[in-house]
MMTF fields as JSON, N, C-alpha, C and O atoms, coordinates in Angstrom:
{
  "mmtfVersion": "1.0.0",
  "mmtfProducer": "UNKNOWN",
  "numBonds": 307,
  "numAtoms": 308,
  "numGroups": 77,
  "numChains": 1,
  "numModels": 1,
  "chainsPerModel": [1],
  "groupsPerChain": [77],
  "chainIdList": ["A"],
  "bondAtomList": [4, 2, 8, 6, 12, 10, 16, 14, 20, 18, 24, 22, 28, 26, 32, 30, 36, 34, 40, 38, 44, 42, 48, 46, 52, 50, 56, 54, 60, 58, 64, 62, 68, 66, 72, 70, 76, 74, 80, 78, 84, 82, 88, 86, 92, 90, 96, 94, 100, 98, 104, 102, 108, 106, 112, 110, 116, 114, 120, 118, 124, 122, 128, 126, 132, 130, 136, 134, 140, 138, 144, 142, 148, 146, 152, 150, 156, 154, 160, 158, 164, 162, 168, 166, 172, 170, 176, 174, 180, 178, 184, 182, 188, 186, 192, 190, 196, 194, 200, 198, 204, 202, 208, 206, 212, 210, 216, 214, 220, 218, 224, 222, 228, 226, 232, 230, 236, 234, 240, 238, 244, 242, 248, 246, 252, 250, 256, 254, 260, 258, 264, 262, 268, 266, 272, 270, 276, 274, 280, 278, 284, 282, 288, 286, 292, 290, 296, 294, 300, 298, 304, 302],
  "bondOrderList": [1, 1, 1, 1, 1, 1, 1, 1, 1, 1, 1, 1, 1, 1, 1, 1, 1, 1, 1, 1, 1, 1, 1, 1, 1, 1, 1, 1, 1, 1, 1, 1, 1, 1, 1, 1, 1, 1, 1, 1, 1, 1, 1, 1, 1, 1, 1, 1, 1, 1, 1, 1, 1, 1, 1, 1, 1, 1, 1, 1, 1, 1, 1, 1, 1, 1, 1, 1, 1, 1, 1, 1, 1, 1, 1, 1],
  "groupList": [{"groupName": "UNK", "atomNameList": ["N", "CA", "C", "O"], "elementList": ["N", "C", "C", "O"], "formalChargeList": [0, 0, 0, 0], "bondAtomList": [1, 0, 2, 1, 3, 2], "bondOrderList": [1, 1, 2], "singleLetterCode": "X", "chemCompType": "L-PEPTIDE LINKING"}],
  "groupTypeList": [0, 0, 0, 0, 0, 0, 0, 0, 0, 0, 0, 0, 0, 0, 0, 0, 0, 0, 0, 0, 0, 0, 0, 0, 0, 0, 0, 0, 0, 0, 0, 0, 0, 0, 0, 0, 0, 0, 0, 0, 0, 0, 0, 0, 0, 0, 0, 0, 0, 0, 0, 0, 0, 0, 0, 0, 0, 0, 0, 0, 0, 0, 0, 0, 0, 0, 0, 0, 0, 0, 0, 0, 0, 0, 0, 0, 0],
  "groupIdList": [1, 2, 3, 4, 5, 6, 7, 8, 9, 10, 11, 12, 13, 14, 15, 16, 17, 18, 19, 20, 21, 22, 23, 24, 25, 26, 27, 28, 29, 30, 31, 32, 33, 34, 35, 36, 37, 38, 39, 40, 41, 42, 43, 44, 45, 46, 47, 48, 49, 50, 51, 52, 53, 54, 55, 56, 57, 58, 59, 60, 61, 62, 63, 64, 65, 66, 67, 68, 69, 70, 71, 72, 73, 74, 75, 76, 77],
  "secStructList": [7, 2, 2, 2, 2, 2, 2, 2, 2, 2, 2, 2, 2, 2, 2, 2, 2, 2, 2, 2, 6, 6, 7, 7, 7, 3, 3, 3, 3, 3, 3, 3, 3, 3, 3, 7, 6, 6, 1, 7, 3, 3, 3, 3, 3, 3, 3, 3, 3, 3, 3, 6, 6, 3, 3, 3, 3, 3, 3, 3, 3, 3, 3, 7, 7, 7, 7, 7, 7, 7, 7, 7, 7, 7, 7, 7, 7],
  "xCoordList": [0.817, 0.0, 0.868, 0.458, 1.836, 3.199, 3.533, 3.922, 3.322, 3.952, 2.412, 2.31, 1.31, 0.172, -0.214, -0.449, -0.077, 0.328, 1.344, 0.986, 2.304, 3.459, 2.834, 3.058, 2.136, 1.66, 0.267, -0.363, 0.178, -1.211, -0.938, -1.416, 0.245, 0.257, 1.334, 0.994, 2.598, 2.912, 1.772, 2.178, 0.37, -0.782, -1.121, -1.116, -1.552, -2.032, -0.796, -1.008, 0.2, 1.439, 1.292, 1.167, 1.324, 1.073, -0.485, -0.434, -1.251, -2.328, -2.227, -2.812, -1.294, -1.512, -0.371, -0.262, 0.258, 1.598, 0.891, 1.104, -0.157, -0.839, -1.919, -2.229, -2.454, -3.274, -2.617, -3.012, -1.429, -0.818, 0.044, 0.578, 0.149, 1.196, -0.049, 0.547, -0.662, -1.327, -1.964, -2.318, -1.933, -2.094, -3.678, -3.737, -4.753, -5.83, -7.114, -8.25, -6.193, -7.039, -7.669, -7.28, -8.752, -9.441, -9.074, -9.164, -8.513, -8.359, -9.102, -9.073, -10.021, -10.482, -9.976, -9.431, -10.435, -9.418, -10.69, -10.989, -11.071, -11.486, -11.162, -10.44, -11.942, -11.307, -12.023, -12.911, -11.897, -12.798, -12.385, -11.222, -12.84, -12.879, -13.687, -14.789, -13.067, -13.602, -13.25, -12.515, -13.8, -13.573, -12.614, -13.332, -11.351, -11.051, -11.261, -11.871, -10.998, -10.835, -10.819, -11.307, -10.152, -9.528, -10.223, -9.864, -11.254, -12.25, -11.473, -11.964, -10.445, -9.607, -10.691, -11.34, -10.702, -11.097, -10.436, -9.959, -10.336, -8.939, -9.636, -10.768, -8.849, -9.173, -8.188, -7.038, -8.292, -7.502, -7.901, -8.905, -7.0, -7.255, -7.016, -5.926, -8.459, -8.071, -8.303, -9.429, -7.166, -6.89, -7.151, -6.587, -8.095, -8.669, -8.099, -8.459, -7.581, -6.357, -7.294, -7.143, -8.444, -9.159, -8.702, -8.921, -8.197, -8.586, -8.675, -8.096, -9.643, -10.722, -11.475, -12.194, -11.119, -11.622, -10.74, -11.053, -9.627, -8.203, -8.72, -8.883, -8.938, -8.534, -7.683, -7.661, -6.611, -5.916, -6.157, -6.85, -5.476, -5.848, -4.564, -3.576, -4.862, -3.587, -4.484, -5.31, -3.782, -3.969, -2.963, -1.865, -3.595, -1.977, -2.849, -4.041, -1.979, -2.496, -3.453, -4.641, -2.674, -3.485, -3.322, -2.29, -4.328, -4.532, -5.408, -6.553, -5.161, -5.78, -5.749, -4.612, -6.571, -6.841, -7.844, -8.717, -7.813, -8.989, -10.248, -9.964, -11.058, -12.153, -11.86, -10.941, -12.372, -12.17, -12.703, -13.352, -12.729, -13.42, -14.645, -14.839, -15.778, -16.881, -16.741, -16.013, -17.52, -17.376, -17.82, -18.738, -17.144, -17.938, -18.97, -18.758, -20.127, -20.867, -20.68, -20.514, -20.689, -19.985, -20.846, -22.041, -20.345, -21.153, -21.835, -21.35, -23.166, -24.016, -23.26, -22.705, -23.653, -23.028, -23.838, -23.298],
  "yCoordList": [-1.185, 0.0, 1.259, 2.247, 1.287, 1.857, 2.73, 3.897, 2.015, 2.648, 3.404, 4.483, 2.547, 3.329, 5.132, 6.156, 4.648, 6.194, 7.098, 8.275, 6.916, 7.079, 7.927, 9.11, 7.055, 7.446, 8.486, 9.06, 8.419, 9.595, 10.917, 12.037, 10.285, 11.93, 12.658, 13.732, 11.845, 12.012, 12.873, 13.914, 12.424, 12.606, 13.961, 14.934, 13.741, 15.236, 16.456, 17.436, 16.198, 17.259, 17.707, 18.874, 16.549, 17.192, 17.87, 18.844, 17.769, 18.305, 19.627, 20.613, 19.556, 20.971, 21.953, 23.178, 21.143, 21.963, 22.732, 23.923, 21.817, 22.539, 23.586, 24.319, 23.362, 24.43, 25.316, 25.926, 25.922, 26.681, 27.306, 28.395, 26.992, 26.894, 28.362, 29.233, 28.411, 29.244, 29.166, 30.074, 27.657, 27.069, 27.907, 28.245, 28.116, 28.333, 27.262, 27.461, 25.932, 25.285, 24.549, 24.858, 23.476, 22.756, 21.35, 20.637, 21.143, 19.458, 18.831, 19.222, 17.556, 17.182, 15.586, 15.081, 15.0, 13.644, 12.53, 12.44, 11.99, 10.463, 9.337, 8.633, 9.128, 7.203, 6.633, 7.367, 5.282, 4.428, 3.078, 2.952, 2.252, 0.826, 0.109, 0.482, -1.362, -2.579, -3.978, -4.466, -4.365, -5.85, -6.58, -6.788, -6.922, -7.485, -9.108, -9.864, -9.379, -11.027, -11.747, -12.877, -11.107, -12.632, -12.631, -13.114, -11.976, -11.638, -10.69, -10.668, -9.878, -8.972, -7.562, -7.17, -7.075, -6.04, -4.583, -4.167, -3.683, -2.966, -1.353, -1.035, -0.615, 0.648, 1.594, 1.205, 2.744, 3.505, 4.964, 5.052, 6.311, 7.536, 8.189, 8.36, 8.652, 9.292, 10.461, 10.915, 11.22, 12.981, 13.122, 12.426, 14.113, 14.85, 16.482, 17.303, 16.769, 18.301, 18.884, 18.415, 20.192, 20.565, 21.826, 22.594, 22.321, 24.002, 23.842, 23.201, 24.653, 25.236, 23.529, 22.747, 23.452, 22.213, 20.786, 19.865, 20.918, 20.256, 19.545, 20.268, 17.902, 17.419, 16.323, 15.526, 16.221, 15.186, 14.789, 15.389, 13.306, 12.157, 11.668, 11.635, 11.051, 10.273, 9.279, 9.642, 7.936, 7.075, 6.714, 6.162, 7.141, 6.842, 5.845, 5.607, 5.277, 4.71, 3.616, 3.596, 2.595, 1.085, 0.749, 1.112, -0.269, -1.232, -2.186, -1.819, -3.657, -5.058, -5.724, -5.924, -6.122, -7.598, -7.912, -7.259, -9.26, -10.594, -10.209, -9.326, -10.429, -10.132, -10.812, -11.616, -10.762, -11.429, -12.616, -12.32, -14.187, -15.163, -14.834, -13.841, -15.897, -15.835, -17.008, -17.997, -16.719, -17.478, -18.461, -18.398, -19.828, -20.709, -20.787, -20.16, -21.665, -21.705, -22.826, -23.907, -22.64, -23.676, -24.742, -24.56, -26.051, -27.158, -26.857, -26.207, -27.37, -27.415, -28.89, -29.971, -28.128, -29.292, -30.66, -31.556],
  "zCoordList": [0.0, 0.0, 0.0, -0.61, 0.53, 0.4, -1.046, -1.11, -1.914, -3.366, -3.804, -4.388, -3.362, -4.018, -3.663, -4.305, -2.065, -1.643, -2.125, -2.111, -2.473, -3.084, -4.816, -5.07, -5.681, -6.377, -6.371, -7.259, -5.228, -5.571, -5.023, -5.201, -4.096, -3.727, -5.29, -5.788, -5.857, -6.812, -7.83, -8.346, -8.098, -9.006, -8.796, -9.549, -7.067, -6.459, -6.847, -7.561, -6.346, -6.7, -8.114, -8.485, -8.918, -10.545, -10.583, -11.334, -10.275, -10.253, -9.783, -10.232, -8.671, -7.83, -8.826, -8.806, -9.514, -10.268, -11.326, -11.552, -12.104, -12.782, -12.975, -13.914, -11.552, -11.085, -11.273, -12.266, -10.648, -9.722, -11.146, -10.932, -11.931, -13.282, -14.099, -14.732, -14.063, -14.583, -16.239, -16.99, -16.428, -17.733, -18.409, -19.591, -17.508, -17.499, -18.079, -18.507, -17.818, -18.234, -16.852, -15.726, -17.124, -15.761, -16.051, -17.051, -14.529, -13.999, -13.064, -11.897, -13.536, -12.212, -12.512, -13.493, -11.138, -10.92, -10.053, -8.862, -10.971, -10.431, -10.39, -11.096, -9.198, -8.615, -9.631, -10.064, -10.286, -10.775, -10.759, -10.374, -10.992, -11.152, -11.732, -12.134, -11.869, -12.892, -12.584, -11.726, -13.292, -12.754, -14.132, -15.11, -14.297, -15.025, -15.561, -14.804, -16.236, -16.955, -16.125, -16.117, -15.145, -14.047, -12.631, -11.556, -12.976, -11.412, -10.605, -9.477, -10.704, -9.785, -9.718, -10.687, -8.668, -8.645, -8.741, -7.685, -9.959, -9.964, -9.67, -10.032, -9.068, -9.187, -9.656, -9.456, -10.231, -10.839, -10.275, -9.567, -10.627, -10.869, -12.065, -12.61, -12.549, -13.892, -13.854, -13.651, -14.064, -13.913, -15.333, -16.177, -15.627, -16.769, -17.026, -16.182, -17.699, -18.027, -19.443, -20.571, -19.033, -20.558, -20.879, -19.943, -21.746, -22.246, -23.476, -24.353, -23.368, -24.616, -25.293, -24.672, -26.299, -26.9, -27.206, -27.961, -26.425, -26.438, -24.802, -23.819, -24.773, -23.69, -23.729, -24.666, -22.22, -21.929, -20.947, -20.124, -20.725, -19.79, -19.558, -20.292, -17.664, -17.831, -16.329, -15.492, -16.597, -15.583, -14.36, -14.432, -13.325, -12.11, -11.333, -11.526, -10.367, -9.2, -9.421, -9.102, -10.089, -10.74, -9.891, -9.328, -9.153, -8.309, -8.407, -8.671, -8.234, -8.613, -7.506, -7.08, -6.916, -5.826, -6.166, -6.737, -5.753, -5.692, -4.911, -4.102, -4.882, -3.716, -2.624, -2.784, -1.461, 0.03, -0.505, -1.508, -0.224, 0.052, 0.552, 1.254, 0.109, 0.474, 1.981, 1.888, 3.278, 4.354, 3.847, 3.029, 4.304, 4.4, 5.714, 6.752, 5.498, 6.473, 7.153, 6.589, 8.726, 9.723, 9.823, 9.589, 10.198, 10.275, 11.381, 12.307, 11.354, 12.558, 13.929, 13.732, 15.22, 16.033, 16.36, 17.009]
}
């Protein structure tokens, strides 16, 4: 969890660089997720960068795990 933090605050800093940069364009930044091929559950951040009719994208902060196990249910005594 270490590197993921690592990467978002990395994300936020570029975000805040560009605010602050006076580009005059608008950034906003969402969490999202999906379920891949392999049943993993992944989440991402996708920072959105617009001015005028020109937009860019970039993806940081990939993350994939399995779902928890479902309990089994205990034998009766």
């Amino acid at each position: 969890m270490r590197a993921s933090g690592t990467a978002g605050l990395v994300a936020a800093l570029t975000v805040a660089g560009v605010l602050t940069g006076g580009c005059g364009g608008t950034v906003s930044e969402s969490r999202r997720s999906f379920v891949d091929r392999h049943g993993r559950i992944c989440t991402y951040v996708l920072i959105t960068e617009s001015e005028g009719d020109e937009a860019d994208w970039d993806v940081s902060d990939l993350e994939c795990d399995f779902p928890p196990p479902t309990p089994a249910p205990s034998p009766s005594p």
